[in-house]
Structure formats: structure tokens, C-alpha cells
C-alpha positions, 0 to 999 in steps of 0.5 A, a space after each residue: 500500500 502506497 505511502 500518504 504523505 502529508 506535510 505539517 509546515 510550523 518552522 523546520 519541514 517535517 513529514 507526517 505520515 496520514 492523508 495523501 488526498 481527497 476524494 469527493 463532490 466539488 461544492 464551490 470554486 471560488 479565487 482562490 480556494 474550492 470546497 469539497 465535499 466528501 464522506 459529510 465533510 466539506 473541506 476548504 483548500 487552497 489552491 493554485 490557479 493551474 489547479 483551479 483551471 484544471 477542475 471541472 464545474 461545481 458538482 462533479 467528483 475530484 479528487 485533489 491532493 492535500 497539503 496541510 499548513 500548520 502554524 500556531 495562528 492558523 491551520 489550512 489545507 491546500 489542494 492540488 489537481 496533480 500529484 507532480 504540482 505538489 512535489 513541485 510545491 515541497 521542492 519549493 518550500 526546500 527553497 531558503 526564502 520561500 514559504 507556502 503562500 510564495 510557492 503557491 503563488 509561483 506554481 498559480 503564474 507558472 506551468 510545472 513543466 515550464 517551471 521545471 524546464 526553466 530550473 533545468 536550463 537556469 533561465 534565470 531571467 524568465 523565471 525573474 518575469 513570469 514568477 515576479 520574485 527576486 533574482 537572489 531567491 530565483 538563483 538559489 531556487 536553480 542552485 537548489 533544485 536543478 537536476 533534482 526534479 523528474 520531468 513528467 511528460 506534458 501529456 500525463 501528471 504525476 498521478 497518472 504517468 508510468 513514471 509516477 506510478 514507479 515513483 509512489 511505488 519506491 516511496 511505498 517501500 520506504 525510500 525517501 521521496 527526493 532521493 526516488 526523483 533525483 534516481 529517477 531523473 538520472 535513469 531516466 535520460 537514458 533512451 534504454 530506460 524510456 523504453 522500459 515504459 514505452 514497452 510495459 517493462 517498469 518493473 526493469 526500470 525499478 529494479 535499476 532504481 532500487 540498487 541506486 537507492 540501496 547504495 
């Protein structure tokens, strides 16, 4: 059974092991937060734009991966559309001098693949225009997370992709999240191991990514 992580954010980052997502009745969308209703509970989440653009008219059953915010002043939930926006969304907070509300906005003015593409290639100057922060958090944002990301196909998110099957199927089996990324991004630029996917053969590229891990 996979492993469900759910993020306390109260000073230094820590993990705790309980809800992964939510599955229920869209209530309401609103700017900045939807409302969802599930099991005669209605959650509010915050959510960036790209999720909010991505789901569907009030009504219809979503399921929106959960983030949970927690201070002494204040407790709220975040939502994500896609399993790779909120990887995305903690690599941010790895980032000195970007909390919650900074990631969030980010990832609500930039696509994850373009802003995982313009980490890989440091264009700093993009990353300046469509983000609206500094140049210095911009640069250590590229200094801290460039080559430590795993691309995901335009076509496919986390969730769904072979990719992030292979991805919550290593961390199922204890190993730690970031170090499964990085393993994976680096097998991952060999055409050998695409195909591994391409074919149906993910247990091949598994096995390559549990030696790395088990070094």
C-alpha cells in the first residue's frame, strides 16, 4: 500500500505520515480556494490557479491532493489537481526564502513543466518575469533544485504517468521521496530506460532504481 504523505509546515519541514488526498463532490470554486465535499465533510483548500483551471464545474467528483499548513495562528489545507504540482510545491518550500503562500503563488503564474524546464536550463531571467520574485531567491531556487526534479511528460501528471506510478511505488517501500526523483531523473535520460515504459517493462526500470537507492 502506497505511502500518504502529508506535510505539517510550523518552522523546520517535517513529514507526517496520514492523508495523501481527497476524494469527493466539488461544492464551490471560488479565487482562490474550492470546497469539497466528501464522506459529510466539506473541506476548504487552497489552491493554485493551474489547479483551479484544471477542475471541472461545481458538482462533479475530484479528487485533489492535500497539503496541510500548520502554524500556531492558523491551520489550512491546500489542494492540488496533480500529484507532480505538489512535489513541485515541497521542492519549493526546500527553497531558503520561500514559504507556502510564495510557492503557491509561483506554481498559480507558472506551468510545472515550464517551471521545471526553466530550473533545468537556469533561465534565470524568465523565471525573474513570469514568477515576479527576486533574482537572489530565483538563483538559489536553480542552485537548489536543478537536476533534482523528474520531468513528467506534458501529456500525463504525476498521478497518472508510468513514471509516477514507479515513483509512489519506491516511496511505498520506504525510500525517501527526493532521493526516488533525483534516481529517477538520472535513469531516466537514458533512451534504454524510456523504453522500459514505452514497452510495459517498469518493473526493469525499478529494479535499476532500487540498487541506486540501496547504495
Amino acid at each position: 500500500m502506497p505511502t500518504p504523505w502529508l506535510q505539517l509546515f510550523a518552522g523546520p519541514i517535517r513529514r507526517v505520515i496520514m492523508f495523501n488526498s481527497l476524494r469527493g463532490k466539488l461544492t464551490e470554486k471560488n479565487i482562490d480556494f474550492v470546497c469539497l465535499e466528501t464522506g459529510g465533510i466539506e473541506w476548504l483548500l487552497e489552491v493554485s490557479q493551474m489547479t483551479l483551471n484544471a477542475l471541472p464545474s461545481i458538482g462533479n467528483e475530484v479528487r485533489l491532493f492535500i497539503w496541510l499548513v500548520h502554524r500556531e495562528d492558523q491551520m489550512k489545507l491546500l489542494g492540488f489537481s496533480r500529484a507532480d504540482e505538489r512535489d513541485l510545491f515541497e521542492d519549493l518550500l526546500s527553497v531558503n526564502g520561500v514559504g507556502p503562500k510564495a510557492a503557491l503563488k509561483i506554481l498559480s503564474l507558472v506551468p510545472v513543466d515550464t517551471l521545471t524546464e526553466c530550473i533545468e536550463k537556469e533561465d534565470i531571467e524568465t523565471l525573474c518575469r513570469v514568477t515576479g520574485i527576486g533574482r537572489k531567491t530565483v538563483q538559489k531556487m536553480i542552485l537548489q533544485l536543478k537536476g533534482k526534479l523528474l520531468a513528467v511528460p506534458e501529456t500525463g501528471s504525476m498521478d497518472n504517468s508510468r513514471e509516477g506510478e514507479i515513483l509512489e511505488s519506491l516511496v511505498s517501500m520506504g525510500f525517501d521521496r527526493k532521493e526516488v526523483k533525483t534516481v529517477l531523473s538520472e535513469l531516466l535520460k537514458a533512451d534504454e530506460n524510456r523504453a522500459h515504459i514505452e514497452s510495459g517493462e517498469e518493473q526493469l526500470l525499478m529494479r535499476k532504481a532500487i540498487v541506486l537507492l540501496s547504495r
